[in-house]
PAPASE-147204 format. One line per 8 residues: number of its first residue (from 0); their letters; for each residue x, y, z of N, C-alpha, C, O. Coordinates in steps of 0.001 Angstrom, whole numbers. Example, Ala and Ser with C-alpha at 12.3 -4.5 7.8 and 13.67 -1.06 7.14 Angstrom:
BEGIN
0> AS> 13190/-5690/7800/12300/-4500/7800/13200/-3300/7800/14236/-3319/8465 | 12850/-2250/7080/13670/-1060/7140/12900/30/7870/13409/1138/8039
This chain:
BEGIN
0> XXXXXXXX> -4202/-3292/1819/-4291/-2004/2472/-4269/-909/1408/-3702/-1143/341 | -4918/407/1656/-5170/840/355/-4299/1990/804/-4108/2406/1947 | -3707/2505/-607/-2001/3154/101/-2713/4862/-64/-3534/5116/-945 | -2237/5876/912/-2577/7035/1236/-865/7781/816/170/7243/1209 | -874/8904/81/385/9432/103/470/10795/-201/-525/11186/-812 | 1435/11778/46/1274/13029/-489/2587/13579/-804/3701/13155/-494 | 2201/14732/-1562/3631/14983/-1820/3374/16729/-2327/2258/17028/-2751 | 4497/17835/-2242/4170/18885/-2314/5352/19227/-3504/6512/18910/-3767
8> XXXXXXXX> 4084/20229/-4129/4505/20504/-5780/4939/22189/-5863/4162/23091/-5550 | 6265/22386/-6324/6824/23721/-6384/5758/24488/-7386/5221/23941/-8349 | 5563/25794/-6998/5048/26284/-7927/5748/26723/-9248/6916/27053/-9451 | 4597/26618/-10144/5402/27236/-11370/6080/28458/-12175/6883/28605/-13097 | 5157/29400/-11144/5681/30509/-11250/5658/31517/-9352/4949/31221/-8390 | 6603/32564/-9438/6794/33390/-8457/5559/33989/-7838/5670/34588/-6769 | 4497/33882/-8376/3576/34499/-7294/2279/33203/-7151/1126/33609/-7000 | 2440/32215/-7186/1825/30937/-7231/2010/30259/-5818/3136/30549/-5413
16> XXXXXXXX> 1526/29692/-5170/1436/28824/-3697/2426/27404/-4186/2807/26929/-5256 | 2551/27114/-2912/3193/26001/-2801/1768/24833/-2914/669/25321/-2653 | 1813/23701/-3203/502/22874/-3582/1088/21131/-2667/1973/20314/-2923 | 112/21230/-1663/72/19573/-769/-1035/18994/-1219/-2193/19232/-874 | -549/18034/-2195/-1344/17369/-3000/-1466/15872/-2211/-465/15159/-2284 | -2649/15352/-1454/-3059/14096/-1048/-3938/13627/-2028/-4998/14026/-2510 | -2710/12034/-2292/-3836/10680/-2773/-3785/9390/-2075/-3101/8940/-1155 | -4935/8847/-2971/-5404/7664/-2166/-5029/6968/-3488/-5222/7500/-4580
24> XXXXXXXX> -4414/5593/-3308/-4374/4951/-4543/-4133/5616/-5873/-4681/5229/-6905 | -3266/6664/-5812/-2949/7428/-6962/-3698/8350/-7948/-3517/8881/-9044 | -4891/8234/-6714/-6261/9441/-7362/-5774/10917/-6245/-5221/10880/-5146 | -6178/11954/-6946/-6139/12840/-6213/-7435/12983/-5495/-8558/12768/-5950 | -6980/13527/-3862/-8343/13272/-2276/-8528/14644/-2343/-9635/15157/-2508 | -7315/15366/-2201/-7602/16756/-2093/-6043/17446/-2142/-4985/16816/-2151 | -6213/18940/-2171/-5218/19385/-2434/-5108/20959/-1587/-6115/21661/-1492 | -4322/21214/-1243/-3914/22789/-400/-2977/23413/-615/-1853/22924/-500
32> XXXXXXXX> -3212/24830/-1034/-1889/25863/-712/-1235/26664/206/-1809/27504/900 | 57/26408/231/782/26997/929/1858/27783/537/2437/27570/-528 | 2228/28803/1413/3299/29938/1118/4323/29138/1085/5048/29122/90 | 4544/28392/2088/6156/27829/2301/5843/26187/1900/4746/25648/1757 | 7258/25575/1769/7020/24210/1590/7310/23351/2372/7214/22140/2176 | 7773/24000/3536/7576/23311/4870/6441/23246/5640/6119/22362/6433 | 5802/24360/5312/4346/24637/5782/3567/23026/4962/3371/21997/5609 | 3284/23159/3683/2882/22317/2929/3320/20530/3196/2670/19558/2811
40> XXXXXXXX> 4842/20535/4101/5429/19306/4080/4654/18747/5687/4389/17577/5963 | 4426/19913/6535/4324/19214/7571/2477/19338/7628/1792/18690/8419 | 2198/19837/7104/409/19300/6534/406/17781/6276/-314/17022/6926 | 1267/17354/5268/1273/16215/4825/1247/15145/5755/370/14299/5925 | 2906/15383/6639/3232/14760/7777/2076/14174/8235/1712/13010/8072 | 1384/15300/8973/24/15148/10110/-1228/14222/9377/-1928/13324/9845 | -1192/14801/8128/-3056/14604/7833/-2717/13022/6722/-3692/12492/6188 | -1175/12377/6478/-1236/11217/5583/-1365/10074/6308/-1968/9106/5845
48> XXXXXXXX> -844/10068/7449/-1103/9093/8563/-2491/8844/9427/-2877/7816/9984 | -3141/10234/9335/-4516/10540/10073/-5404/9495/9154/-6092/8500/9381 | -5002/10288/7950/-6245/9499/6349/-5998/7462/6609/-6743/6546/6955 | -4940/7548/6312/-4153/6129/6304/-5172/5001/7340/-5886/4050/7024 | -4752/5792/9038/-6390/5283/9593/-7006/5292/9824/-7398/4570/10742 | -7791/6234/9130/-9212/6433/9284/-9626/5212/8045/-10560/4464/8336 | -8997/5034/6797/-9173/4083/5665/-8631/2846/6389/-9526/2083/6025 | -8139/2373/6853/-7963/1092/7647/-9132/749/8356/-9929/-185/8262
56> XXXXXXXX> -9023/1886/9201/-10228/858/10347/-11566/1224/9514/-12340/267/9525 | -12081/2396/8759/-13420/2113/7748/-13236/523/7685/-14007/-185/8332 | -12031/-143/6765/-12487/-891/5735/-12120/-2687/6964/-12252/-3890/6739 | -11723/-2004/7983/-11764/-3286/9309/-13228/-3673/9417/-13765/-4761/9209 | -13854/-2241/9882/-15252/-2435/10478/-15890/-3216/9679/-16468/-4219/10099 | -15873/-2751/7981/-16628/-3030/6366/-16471/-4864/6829/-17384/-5645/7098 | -15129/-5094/6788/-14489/-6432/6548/-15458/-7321/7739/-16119/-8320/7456 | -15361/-6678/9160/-15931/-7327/10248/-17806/-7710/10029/-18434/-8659/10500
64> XXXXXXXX> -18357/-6448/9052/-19809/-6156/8964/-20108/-7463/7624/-21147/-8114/7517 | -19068/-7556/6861/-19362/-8415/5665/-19003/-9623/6272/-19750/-10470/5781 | -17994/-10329/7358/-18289/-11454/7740/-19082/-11940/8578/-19369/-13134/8490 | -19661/-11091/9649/-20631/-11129/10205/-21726/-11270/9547/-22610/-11684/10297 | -22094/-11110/8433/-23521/-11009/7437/-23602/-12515/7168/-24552/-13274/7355 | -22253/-12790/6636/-21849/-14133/6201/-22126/-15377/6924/-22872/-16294/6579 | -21407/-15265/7985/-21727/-16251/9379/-23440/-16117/9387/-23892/-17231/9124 | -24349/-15292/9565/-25387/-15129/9648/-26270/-15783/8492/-27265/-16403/8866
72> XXXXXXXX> -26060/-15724/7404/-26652/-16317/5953/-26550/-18053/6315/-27260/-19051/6198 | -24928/-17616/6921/-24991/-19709/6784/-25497/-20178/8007/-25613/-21404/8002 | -25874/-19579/9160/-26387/-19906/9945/-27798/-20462/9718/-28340/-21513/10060 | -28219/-19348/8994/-29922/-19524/8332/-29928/-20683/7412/-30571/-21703/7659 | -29267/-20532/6436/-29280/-21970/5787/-28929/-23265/6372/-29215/-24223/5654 | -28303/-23571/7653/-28368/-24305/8128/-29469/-24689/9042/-29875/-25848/9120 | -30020/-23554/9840/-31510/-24242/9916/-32645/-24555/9049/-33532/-25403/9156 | -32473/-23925/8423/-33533/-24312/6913/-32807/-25629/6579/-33676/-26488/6428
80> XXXX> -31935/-25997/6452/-31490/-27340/5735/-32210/-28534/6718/-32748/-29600/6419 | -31992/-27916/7928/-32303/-28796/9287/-33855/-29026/9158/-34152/-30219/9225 | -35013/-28085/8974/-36224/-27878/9048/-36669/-28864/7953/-37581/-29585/8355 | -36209/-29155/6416/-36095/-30040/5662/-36283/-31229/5415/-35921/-31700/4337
């Protein structure tokens, strides 16, 4: 399962945003500012679980489309073996 996480970064200085930094596998996906860091925490909340499955079921469907291809290849080679 490919891990989704976020986490929100104090700014460095006093007139700087608060920063909700989302990754995927430890790459940065995207990133947003916010005034507050509750504002920024409950962004996270909502949109790390949203990402999480939307990347699950993508890579269900992927998984279902690549064994289905599969079953299909050996199907064919088994009538070709048969035709033989």
């Amino acid at each position: 399962m490919a891990h989704v996480s976020g986490v929100v970064y104090d700014p460095p200085a006093q007139d700087l945003p608060y920063l909700a930094v989302l990754l995927h596998e430890g790459q940065v996906v995207a990133s947003r500012a916010f005034k507050s860091p509750m504002g920024a925490a409950t962004f996270l909340k909502t949109i790390v679980p949203q990402l999480q499955a939307k990347i699950d079921a993508d890579k269900y469907i992927s998984n279902a489309k690549k064994k289905k291809t599969k079953e299909k290849k050996t199907k064919e080679k088994k009538t070709k073996e048969k035709k033989t």
